[in-house]
BATILUM-847230 format. One record per atom (N, C-alpha, C): x, y, z. Coordinates in steps of 0.02 Angstrom, whole numbers, padded with zeros to 5 digits, always signed. Atoms other than C-alpha are relative to their C-alpha. Layout:
BEGIN
XYZ;...
***
This chain:
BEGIN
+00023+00056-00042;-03499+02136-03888;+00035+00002+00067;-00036-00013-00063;-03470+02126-03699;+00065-00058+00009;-00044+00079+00004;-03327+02018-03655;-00019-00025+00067;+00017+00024-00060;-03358+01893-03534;+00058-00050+00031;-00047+00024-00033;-03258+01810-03395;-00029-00050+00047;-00014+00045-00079;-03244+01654-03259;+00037+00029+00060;-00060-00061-00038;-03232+01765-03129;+00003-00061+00068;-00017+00050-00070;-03230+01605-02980;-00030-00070-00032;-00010+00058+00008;-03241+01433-02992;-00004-00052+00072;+00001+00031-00041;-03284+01295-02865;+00008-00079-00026;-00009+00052-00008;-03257+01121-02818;-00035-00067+00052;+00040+00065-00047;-03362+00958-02731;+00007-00060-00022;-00039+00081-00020;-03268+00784-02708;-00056-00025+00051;+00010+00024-00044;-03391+00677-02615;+00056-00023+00049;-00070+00006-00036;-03269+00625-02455;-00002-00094-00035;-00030+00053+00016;-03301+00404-02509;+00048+00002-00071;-00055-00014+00071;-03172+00361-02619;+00015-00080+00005;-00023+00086+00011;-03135+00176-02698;+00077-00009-00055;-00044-00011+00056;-02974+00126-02780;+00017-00050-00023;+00006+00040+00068;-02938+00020-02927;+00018-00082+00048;-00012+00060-00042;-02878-00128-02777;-00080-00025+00000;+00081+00031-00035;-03068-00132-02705;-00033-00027-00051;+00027+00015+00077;-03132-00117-02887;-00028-00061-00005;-00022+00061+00000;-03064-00253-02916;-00012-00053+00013;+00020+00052-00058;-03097-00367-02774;-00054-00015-00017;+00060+00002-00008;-03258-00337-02788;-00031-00022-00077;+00027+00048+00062;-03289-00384-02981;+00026-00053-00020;-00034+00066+00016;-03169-00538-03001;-00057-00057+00084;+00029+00046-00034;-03266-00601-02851;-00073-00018-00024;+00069+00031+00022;-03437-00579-02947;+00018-00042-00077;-00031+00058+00042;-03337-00645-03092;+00003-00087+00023;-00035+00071-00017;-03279-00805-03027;-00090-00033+00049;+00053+00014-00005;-03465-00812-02956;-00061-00031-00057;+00030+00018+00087;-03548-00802-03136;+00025-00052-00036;-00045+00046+00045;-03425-00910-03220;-00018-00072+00023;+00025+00069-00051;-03459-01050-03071;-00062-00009-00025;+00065+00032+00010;-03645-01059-03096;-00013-00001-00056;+00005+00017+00064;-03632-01046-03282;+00062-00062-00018;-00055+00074+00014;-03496-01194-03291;-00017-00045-00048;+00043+00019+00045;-03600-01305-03382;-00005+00033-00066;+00008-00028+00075;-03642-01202-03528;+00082+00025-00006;-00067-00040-00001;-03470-01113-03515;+00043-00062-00044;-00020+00048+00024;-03394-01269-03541;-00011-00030-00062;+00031+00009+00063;-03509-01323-03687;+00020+00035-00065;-00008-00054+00056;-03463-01176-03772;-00061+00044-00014;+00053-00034-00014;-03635-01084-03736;+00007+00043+00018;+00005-00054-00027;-03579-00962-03654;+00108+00019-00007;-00063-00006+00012;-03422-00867-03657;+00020+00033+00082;-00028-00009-00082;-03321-00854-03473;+00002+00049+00008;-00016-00080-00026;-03329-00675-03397;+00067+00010+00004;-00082-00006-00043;-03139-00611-03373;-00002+00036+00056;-00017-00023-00070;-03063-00547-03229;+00027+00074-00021;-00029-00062+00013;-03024-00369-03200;+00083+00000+00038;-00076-00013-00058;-02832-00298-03118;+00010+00076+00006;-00016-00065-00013;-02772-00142-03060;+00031+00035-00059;-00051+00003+00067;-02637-00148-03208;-00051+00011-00072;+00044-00004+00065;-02788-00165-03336;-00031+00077-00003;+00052-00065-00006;-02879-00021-03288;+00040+00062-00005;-00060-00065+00001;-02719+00119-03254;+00019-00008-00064;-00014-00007+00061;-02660+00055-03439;-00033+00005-00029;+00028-00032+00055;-02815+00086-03513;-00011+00050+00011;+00033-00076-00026;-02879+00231-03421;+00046+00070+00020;-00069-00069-00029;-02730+00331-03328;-00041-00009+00071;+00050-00010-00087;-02876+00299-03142;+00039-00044+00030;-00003+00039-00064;-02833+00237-03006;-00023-00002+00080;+00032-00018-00042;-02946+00292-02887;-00079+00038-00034;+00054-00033-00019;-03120+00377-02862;-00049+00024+00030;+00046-00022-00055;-03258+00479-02762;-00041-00011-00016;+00072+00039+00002;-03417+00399-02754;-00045+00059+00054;+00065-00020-00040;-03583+00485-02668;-00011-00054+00040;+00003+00044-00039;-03604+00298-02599;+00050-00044-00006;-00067+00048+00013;-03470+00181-02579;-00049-00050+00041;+00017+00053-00051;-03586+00046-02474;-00061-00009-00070;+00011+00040+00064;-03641-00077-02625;+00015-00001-00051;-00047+00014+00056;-03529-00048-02752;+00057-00048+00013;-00054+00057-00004;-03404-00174-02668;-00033-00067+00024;+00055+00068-00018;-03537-00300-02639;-00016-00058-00054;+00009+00060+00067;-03518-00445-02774;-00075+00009-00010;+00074+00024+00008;-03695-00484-02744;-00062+00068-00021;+00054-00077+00006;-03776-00288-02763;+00037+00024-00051;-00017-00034+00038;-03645-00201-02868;-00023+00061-00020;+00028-00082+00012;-03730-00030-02865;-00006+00035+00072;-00004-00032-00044;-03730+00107-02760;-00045+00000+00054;+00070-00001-00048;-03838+00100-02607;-00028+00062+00050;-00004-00088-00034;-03907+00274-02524;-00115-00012+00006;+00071+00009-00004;-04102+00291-02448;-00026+00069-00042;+00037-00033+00023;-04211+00388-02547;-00038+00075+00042;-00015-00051-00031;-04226+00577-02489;-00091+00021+00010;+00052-00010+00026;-04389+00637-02469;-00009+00078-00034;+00006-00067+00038;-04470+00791-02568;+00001+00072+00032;-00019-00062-00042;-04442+00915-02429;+00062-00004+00013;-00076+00000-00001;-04260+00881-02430;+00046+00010-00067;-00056-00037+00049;-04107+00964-02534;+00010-00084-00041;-00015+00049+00024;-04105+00829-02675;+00074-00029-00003;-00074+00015-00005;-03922+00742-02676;+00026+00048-00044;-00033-00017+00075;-03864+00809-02849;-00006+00089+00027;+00027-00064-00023;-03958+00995-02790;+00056+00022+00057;-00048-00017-00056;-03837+00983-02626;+00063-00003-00045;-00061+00018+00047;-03676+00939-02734;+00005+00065-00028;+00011-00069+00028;-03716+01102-02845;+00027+00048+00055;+00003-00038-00036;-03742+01193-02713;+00060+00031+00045;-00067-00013-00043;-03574+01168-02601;+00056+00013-00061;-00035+00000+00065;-03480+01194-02781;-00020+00092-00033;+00013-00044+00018;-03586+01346-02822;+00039+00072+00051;-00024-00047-00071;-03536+01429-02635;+00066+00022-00020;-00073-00022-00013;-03358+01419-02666;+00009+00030-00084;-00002-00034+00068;-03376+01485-02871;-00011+00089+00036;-00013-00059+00004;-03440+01645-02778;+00030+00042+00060;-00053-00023-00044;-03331+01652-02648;+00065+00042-00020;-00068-00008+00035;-03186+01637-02765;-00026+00077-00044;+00025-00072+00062;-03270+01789-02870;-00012+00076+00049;+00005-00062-00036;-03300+01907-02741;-00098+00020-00001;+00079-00043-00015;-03499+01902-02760;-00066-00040+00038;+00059+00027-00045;-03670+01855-02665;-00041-00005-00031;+00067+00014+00064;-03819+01774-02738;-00046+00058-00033;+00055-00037+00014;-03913+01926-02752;+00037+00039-00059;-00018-00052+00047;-03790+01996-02884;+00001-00079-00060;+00030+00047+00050;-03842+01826-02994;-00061+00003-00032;+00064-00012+00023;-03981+01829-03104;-00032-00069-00021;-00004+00065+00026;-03960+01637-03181;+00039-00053+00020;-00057+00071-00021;-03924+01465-03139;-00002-00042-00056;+00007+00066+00047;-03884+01330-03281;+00015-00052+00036;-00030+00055-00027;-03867+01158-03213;-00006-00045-00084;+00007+00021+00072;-03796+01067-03344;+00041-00082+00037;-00053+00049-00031;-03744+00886-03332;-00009-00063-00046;+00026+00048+00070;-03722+00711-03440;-00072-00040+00015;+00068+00035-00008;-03869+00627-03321;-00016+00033+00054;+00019-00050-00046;-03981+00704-03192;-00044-00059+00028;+00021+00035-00045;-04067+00608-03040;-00079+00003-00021;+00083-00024+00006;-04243+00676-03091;+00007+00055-00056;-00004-00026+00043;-04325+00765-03241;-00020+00065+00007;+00031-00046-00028;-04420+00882-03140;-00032+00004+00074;-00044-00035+00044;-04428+00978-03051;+00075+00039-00003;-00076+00019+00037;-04268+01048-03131;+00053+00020+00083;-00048-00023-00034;-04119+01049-03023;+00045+00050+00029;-00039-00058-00007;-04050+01206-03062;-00042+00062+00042;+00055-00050-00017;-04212+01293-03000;+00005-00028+00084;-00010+00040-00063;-04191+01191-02840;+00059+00045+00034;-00073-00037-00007;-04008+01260-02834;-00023+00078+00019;+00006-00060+00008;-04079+01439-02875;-00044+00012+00057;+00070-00005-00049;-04213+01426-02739;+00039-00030+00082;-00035+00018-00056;-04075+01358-02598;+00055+00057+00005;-00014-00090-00024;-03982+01510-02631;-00009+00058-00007;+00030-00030-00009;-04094+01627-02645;+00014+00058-00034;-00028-00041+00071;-04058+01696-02815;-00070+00004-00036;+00063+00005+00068;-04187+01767-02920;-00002+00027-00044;-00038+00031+00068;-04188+01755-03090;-00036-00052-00021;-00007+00070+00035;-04198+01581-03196;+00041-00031+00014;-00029+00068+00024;-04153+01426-03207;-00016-00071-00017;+00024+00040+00044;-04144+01287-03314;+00085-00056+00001;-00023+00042+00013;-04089+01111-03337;+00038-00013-00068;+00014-00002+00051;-03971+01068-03492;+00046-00058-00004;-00038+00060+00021;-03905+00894-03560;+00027+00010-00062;-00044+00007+00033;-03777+00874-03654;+00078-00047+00000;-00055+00055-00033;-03670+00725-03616;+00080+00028+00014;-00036-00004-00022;-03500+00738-03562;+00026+00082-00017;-00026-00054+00013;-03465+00912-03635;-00076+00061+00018;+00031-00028-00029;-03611+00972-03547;-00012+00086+00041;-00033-00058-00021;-03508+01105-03448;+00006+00062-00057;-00011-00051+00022;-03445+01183-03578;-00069+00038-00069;+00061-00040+00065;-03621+01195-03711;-00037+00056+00083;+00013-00059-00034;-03668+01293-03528;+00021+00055-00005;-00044-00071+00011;-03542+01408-03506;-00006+00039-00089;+00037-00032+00082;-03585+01449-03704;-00042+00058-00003;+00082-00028+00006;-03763+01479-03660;+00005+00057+00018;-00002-00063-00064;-03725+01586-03503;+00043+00042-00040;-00032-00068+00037;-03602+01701-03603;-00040+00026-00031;+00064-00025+00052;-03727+01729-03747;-00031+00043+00054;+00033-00032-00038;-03842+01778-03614;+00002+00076+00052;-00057-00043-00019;-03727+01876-03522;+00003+00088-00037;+00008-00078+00063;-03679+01984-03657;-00037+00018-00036;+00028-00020+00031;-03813+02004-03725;-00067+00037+00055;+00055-00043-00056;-03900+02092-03566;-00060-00048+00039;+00041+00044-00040;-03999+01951-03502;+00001+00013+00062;-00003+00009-00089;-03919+01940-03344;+00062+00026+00015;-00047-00034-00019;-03786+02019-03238;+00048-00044-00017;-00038+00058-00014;-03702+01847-03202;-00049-00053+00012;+00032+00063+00027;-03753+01678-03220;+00062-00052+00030;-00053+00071-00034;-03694+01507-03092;-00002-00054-00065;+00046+00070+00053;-03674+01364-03228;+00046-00039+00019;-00037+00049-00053;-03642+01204-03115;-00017-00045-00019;+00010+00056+00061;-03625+01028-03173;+00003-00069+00066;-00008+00054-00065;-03670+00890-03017;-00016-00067-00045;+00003+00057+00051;-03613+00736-03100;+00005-00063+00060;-00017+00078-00029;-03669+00579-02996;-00005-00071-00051;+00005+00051+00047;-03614+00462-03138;+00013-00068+00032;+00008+00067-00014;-03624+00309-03039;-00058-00007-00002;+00059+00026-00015;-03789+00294-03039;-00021-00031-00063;-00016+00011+00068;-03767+00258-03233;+00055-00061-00017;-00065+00040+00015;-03608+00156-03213;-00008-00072+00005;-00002+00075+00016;-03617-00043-03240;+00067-00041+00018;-00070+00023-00056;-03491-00124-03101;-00002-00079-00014;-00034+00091+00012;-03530-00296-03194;+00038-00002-00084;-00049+00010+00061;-03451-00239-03350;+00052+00028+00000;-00075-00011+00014;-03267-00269-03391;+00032+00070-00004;-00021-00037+00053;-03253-00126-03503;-00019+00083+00041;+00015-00061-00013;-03345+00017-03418;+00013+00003+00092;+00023-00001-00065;-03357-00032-03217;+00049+00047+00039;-00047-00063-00049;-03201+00084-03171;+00000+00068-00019;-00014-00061+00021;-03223+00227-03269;-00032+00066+00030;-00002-00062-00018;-03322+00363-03191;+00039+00006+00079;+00010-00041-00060;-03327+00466-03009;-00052+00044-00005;+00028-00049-00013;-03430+00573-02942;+00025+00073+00018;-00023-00090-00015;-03407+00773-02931;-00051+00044-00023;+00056-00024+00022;-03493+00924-02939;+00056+00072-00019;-00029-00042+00031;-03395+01085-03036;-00077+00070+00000;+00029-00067+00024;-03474+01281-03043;+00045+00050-00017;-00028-00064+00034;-03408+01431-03133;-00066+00066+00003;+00037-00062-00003;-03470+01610-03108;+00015+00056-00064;+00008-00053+00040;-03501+01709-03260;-00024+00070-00023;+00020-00107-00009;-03506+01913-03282;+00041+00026-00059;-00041-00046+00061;-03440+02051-03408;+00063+00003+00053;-00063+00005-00037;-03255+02027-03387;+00031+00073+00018;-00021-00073-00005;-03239+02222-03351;-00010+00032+00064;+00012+00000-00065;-03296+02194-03174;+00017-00054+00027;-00019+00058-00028;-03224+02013-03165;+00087+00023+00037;-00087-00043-00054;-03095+02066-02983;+00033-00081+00034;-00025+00065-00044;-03066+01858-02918;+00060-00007-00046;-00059+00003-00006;-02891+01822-02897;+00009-00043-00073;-00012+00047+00027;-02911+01682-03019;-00068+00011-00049;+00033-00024+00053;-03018+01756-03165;+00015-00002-00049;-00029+00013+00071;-03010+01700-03344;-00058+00040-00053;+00047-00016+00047;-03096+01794-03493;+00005-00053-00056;+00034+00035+00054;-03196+01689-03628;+00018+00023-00065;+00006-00021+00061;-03101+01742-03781;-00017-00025-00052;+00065+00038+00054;-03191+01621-03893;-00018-00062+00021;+00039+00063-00010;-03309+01490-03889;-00042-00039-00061;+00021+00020+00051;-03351+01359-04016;-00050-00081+00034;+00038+00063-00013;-03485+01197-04002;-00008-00044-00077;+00027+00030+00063;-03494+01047-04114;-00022-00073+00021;+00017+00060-00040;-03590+00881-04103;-00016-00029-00087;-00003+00057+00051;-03571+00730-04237;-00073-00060+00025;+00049+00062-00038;-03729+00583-04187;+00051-00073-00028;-00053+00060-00001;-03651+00434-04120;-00033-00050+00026;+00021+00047-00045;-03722+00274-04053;+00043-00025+00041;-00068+00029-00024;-03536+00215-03992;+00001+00015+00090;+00018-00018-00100;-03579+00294-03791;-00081+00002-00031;+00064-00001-00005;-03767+00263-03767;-00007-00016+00063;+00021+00020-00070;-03871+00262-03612;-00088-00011-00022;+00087-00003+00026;-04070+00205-03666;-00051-00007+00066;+00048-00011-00082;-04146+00251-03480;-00031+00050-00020;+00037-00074+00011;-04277+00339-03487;-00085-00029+00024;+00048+00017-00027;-04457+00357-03449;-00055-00043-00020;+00036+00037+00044;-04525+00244-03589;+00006-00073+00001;-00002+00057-00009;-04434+00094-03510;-00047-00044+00015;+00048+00042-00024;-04588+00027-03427;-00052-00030-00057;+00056+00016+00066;-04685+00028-03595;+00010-00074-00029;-00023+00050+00027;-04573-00129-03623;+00013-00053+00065;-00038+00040-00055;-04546-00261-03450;+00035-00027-00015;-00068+00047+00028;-04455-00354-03559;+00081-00008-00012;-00094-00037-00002;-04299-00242-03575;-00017+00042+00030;+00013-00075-00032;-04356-00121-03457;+00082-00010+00057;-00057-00003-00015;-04195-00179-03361;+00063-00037-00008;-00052+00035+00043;-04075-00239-03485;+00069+00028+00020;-00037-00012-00011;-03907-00182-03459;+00017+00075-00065;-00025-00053+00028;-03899-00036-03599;-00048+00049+00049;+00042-00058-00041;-04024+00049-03467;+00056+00034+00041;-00036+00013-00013;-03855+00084-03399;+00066+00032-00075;-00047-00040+00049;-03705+00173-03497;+00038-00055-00042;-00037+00046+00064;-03635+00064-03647;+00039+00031-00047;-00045-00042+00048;-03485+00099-03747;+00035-00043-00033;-00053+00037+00051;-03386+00038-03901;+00079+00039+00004;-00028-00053-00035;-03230+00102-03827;+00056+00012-00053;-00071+00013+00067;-03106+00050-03985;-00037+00076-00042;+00041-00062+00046;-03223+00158-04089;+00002+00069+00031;-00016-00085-00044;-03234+00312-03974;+00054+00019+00006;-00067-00006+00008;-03064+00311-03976;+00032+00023-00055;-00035+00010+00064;-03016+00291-04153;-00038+00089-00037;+00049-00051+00030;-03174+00428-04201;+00030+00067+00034;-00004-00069-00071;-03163+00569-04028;+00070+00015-00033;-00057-00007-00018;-02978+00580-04036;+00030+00058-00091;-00008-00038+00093;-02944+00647-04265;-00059+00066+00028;+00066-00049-00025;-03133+00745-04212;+00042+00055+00034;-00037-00045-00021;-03053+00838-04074;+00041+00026-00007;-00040-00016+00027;-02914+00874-04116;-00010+00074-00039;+00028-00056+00048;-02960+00968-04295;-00058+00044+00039;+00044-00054-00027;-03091+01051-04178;+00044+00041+00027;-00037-00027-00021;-02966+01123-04084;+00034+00067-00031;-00036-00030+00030;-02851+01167-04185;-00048+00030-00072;+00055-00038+00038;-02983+01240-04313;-00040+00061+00034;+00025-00050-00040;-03048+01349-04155;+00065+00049-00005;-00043-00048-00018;-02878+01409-04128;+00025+00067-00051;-00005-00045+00052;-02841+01480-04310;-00024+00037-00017;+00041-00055+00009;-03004+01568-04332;+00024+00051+00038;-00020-00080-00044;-02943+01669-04169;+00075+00015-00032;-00042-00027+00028;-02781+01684-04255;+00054-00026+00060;-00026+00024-00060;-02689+01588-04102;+00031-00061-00011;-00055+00056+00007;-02530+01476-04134;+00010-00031+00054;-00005+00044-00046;-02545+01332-04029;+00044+00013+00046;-00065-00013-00042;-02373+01365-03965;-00019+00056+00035;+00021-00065-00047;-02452+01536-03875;-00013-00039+00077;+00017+00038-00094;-02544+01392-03737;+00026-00019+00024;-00050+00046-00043;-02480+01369-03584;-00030-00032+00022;+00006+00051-00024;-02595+01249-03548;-00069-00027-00018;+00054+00027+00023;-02737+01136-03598;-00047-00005+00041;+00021+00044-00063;-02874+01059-03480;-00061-00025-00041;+00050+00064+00041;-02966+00916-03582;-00036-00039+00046;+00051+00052-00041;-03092+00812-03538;+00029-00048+00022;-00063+00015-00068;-03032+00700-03398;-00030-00084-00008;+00026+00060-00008;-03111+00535-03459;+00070-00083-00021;-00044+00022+00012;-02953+00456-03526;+00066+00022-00010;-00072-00019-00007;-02752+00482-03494;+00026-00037-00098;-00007+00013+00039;-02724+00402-03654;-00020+00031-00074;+00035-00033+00049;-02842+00484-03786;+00025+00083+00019;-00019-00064+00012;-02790+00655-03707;+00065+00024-00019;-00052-00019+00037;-02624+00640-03731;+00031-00011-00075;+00009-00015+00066;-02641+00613-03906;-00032+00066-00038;+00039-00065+00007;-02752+00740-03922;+00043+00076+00006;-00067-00026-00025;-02622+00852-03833;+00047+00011-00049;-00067-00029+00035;-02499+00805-03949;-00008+00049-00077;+00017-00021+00070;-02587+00829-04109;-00019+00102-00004;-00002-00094-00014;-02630+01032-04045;+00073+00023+00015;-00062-00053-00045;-02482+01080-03954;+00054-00038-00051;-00046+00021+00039;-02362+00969-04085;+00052-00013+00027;-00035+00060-00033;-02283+00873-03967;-00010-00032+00061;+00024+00028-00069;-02287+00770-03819;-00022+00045+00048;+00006-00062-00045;-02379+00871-03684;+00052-00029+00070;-00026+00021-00063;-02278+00877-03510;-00065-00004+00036;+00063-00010-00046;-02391+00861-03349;-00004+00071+00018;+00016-00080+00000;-02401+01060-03334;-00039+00019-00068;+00027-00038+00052;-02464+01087-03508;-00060-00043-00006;+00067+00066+00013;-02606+00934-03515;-00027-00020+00078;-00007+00032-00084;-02634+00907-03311;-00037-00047-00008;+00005+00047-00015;-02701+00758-03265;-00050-00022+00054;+00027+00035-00072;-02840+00731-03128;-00033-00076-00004;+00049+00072+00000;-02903+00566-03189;+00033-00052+00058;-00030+00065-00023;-02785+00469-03086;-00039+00007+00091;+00046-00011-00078;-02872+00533-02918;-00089-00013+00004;+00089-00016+00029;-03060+00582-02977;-00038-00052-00044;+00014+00050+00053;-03059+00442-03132;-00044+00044-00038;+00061-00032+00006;-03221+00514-03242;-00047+00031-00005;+00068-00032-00018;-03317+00637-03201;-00033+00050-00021;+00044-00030+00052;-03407+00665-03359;+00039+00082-00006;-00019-00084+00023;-03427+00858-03413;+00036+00047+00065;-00054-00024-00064;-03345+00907-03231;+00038+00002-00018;-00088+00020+00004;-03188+00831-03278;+00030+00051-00018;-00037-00076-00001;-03117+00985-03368;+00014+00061+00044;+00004-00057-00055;-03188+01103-03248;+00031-00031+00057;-00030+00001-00055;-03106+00988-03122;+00076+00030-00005;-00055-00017+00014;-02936+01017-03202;+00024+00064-00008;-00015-00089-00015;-02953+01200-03212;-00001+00036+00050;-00002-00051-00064;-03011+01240-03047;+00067-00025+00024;-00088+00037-00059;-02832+01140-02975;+00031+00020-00037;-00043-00035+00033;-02748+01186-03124;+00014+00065-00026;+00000-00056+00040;-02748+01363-03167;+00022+00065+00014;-00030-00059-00044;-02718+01482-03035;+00077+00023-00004;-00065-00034+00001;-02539+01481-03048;+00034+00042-00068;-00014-00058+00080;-02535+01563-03233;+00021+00070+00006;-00011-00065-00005;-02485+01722-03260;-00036+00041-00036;+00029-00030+00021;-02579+01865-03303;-00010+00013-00086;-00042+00012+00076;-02602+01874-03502;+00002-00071-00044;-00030+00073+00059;-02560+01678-03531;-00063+00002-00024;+00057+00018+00034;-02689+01589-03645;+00008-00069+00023;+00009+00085+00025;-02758+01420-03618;-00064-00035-00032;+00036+00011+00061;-02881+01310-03720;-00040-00070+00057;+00023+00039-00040;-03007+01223-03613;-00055-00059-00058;+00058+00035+00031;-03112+01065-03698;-00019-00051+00013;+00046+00044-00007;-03245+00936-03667;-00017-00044-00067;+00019+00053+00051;-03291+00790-03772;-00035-00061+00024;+00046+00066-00009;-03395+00635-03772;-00050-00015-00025;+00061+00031+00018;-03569+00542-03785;-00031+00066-00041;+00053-00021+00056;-03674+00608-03924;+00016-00007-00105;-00046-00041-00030;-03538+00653-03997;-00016+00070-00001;+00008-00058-00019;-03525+00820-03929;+00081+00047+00033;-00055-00036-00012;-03384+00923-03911;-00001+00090+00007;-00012-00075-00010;-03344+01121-03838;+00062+00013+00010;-00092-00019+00015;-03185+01201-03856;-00026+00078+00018;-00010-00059-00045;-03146+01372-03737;+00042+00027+00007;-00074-00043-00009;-03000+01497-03774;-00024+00051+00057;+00008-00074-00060;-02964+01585-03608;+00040+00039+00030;-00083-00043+00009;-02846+01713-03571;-00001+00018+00083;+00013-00036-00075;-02802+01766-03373;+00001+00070+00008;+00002-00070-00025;-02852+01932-03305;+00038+00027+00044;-00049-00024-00065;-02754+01955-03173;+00080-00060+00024;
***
């Protein structure tokens, strides 16, 4: 079998950025709005009082304290609470399509190659702006790659059931190399009037360039020494948007149209799950935890990963062995890993091993032993 490698890697931060202060501001003021005109029943006992959010609430549950938005003009608006951006028309680079795109550039920068030595694009991501048509073909058709490509969902571990695909493919003669890029505008999903969820994502857009690692020459090239996928069905993260809403006016814009989570439960379930995935990947390869020098977990919670962390590596992780981008980025779905690898990884040494994994909505989980080339 060929072996295959991440021979470059890119990165796209929209430049707005909101932090857990504005948040803030901006939902205790539609709080204390709601609560006022429900007074009456509130009082009665009809209704139960909205709480207030704090900076303090959100960093102790989450580890965020910041994030990059695509729009920052109506998410701090009590009265709008969602993102506000004009509608592009169909002769223009769709948002999500541009995002890819400045993410894909610098994947084959970092690799040393030019679209014409691509054969495949995956765009993989937990939600996509449009169903068709697909994004990645959009992508593949702005840089002037030809070949395939194809759209693929898979909620938060999205990234890595790509990078899966694209290896398979890979080595198995499909294609030379294969972009598989993940443009996650999860605000457009996010619910800024609930408590529980309104701080958790960002926006970002992550690509990786995949080839037989026997020609992978970028400075910062990791080979794919195994790859495992597993997915449990969960209702605990749900999002019920979709194109069947209208069939109903009645709940066509209820609030689960919109990302909903039981977050005690995802917690208590994700966290034992991963884990034994992990460490069940690592043994088959015959690879004693203690070998990694470094993890890069899904980036949706500082709390759940360092448990996670401890239960693989068998003890507390430091910030070098577990990094950390949630506290800048917050979120950002199946990116999140790939955000933590492209900032975290380069400085390894040739040889180390580390153990890249994704988790979330479905549930769905990928786990990625990868060793450096250079």
């Amino acid at each position: 079998m060929t072996r295959i490698a991440i021979s470059g890697t890119g990165l796209y931060i929209p430049p707005d950025r909101i932090t857990n202060a504005e948040l803030v501001e901006a939902y205790n003021e539609y709080v204390r709005a709601h609560n006022a005109e429900r007074a009456e029943d509130i009082e009665a006992g009809r209704l139960t009082a909205q709480l207030k959010s704090s900076d303090e609430f959100i960093y102790k549950a989450s580890g965020i304290r910041n994030r990059h938005v695509v729009a920052k003009d109506g998410m701090l608006d009590p009265e709008t609470m969602c993102p506000r951006l004009p509608e592009r028309p169909n002769n223009e680079v769709a948002l999500s399509a541009e995002m890819g795109i400045a993410a894909a550039k610098q994947a084959l920068e970092a690799a040393g190659r030019r679209p014409q030595d691509v054969d495949g694009v995956i765009c993989a991501a937990s939600i996509f702006q449009r169903p068709y048509p697909q994004i990645a073909i959009e992508i593949q058709n702005a840089l002037g790659i030809q070949g395939f490509g194809f759209d693929m969902l898979a909620g938060c571990s999205s990234a890595t059931f790509a990078l899966q695909s694209a290896a398979d493919m890979v080595a198995q003669g499909h294609a030379r190399a294969i972009l598989c890029i993940n443009p996650e505008i999860n605000t457009m999903h996010l619910n800024l009037r609930d408590r529980e969820t309104h701080f958790i994502f960002g926006d970002a857009a992550t690509a990786c360039l995949l080839e037989p690692a026997s020609g992978a020459d970028g400075a910062n090239a990791w080979e794919m020494v195994s790859t495992r996928l597993k997915s449990v069905y969960s209702n605990n993260i749900r999002n019920n948007f979709g194109s069947m809403n209208r069939f109903d006016p009645s709940t066509q814009f209820n609030a689960d149209k919109l990302i909903t989570q039981s977050g005690r439960k995802v917690f208590k379930e994700v966290v034992p799950m991963v884990a034994e995935f992990m460490l069940e990947h690592l043994a088959q390869q015959n690879i004693p935890p203690s070998q990694l020098k470094r993890l890069w977990l899904h980036q949706a919670n500082i709390n759940m990963n360092r448990l996670i962390a401890t239960k693989v590596l068998g003890h507390e992780p430091t910030p070098d062995e577990a990094p950390n981008v949630l506290e800048e980025y917050g979120n950002t779905s199946s990116a999140g890993s790939l955000v933590a690898f492209h900032e975290r990884s380069s400085d390894l040494a040739k040889g180390d091993l580390g153990h890249l994994c994704s988790f979330g909505a479905g549930y769905t989980a990928g786990s990625i032993i990868l060793r450096k080339l250079h």
